[in-house]
N, C-alpha and C positions, 0 to 999 in steps of 0.2 A: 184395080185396087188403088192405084193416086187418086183416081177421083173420088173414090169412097173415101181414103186419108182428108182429100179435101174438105168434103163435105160432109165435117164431123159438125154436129149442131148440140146444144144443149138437150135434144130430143132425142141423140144417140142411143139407141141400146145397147144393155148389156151386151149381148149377142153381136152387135157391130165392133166393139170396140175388143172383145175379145178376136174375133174376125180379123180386124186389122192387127192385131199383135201378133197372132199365129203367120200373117201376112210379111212380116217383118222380120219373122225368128225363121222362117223357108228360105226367106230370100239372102240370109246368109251362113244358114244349109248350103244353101247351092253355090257359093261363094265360098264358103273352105274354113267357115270358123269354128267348125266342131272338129277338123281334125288339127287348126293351131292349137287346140286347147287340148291335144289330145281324149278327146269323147266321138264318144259314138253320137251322130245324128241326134236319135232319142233322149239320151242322157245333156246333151246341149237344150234340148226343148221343153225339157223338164227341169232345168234350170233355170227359167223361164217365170216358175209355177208363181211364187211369192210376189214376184213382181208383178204381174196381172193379176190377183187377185188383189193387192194394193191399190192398182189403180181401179180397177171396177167396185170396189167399196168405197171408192171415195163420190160416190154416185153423178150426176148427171158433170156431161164434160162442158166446161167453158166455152162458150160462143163460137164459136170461128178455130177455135185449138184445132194443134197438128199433134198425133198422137208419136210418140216417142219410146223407145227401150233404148237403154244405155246401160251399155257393156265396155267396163274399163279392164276388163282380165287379158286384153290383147293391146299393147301398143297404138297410138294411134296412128305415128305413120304407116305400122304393117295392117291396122284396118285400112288403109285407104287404098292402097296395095288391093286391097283383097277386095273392095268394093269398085276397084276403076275409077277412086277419085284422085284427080292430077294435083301435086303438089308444088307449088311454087319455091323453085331451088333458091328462091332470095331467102327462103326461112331457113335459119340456122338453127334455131334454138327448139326444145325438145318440150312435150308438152306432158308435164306430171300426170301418171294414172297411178290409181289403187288398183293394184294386181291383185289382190286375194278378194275382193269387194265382191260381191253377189250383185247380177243385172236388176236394174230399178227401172220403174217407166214414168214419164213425165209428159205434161200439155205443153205445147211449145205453142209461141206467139208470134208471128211476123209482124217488125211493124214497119212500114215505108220511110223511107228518110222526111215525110213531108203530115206526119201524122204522130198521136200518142207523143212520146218522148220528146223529138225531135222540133214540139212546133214552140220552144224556147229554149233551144240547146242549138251553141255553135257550132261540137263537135261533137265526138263520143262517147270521152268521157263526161262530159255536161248530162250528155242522154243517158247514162247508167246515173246518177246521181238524182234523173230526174222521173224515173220507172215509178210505179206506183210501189203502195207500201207490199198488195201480196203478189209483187215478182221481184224477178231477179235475173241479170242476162244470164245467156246461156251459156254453156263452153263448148271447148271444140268439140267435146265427145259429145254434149247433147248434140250438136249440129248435125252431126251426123246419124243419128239414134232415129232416123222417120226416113221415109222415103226424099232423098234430094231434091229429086223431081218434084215432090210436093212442096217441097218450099220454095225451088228456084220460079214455080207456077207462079209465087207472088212476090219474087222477089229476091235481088241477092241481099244477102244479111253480113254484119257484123257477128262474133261472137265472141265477145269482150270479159266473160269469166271465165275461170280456171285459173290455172299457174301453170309457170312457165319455167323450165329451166335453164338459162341461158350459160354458156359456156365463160367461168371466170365471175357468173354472180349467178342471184337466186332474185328475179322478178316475179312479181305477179300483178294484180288489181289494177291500182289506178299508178304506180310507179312504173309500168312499160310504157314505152315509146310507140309500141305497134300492138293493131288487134286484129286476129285472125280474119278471114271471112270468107264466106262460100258463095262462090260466083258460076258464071259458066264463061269457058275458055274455048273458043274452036269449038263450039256444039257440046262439050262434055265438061261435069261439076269440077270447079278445083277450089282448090285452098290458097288462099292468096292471103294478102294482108293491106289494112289501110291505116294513115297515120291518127293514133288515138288520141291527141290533140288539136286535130284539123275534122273537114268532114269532107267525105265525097257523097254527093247527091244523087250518086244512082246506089249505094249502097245503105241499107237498113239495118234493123237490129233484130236479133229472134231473141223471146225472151222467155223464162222459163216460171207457169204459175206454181208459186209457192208453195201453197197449201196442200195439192195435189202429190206433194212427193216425198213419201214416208221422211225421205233422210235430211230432208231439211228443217 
């Protein structure tokens, strides 16, 4: 199922793209986020509903798009917990979710440090400033909202939206010092962070199309 994540085309069908969703709400079935959330299996997957039918009315999928559900009802560090993705203890600071918010699905974007954005931008925030009009980066939640695997396939990324809550102040956007990002460490995904005012060139950015997602 990564490969089929991968190779979502504008020719995607209905039928694949729901395929991939139910692909992505099993695989944390089996990962334990129905009984964080105290539900039954069913009633987690039925939670589901609005959000895939939002994103298959929004008809054919963006070119190259990684397909996405993001569920902010559970913390993010004890999603990662829950997914096996390693956290880098340099991060101190806590990352804002909407706990009563219902799961959304969204098209995510990779894009190489050496392409889109990046090919008149020094750092990362340069590169968020420099996104087209219908995107928008992504956050740590969408980051994690598709299979890893499928995105670290092309790439480790920045993920320079959201807010953040730092210990003694309230950061977010383009006033942080640091932006999250998903790499891989010793064979396995983690969360790390690169400086938002500098660039590293083996890290990119995912970014999230606009249009595509009821709540924005």
């Amino acid at each position: 199922m990564t490969r089929e994540l991968l190779n979502i085309t504008s020719y995607t069908s209905e039928a694949q793209t729901r395929n991939c969703c139910q692909f992505l709400i099993s695989t944390r079935i089996a990962r334990g986020f129905p009984q964080e959330l105290g539900m039954e299996a069913a009633e987690y997957r039925s939670s589901f509903g609005n959000a895939i039918e939002d994103i298959v009315s929004c008809g054919s999928a963006p070119e190259g798009a990684l397909l996405g559900l993001v569920d902010e009802r559970i913390p993010f560090a004890r999603q990662l917990e829950l997914l096996g993705i390693t956290l880098d203890p340099g991060i101190f600071y806590k990352i804002k979710h909407r706990s009563g918010e219902q799961p959304h699905a969204v098209w995510l974007k990779v894009f190489s440090p050496n392409e889109g954005p990046f090919l008149n931008s020094d750092n990362y925030q340069e590169a968020v400033t420099s996104l087209s009009a219908c995107m928008r980066p992504a956050t740590p939640f969408e980051g994690i909202s598709t299979d890893t695997a499928a995105i670290l396939a092309r790439g480790f990324v920045s993920l320079p939206g959201g807010d953040y809550e730092v210990p003694g102040t309230l950061s977010g956007g383009s006033t942080r010092l640091d932006t999250l990002c998903l790499d891989n460490y010793l064979g396995k995904p983690r969360i790390s962070r690169v400086r938002f005012a500098e660039m590293d060139y083996l890290v990119g950015m995912l970014a999230v199309f606009k249009q595509y997602v009821a709540r924005d």
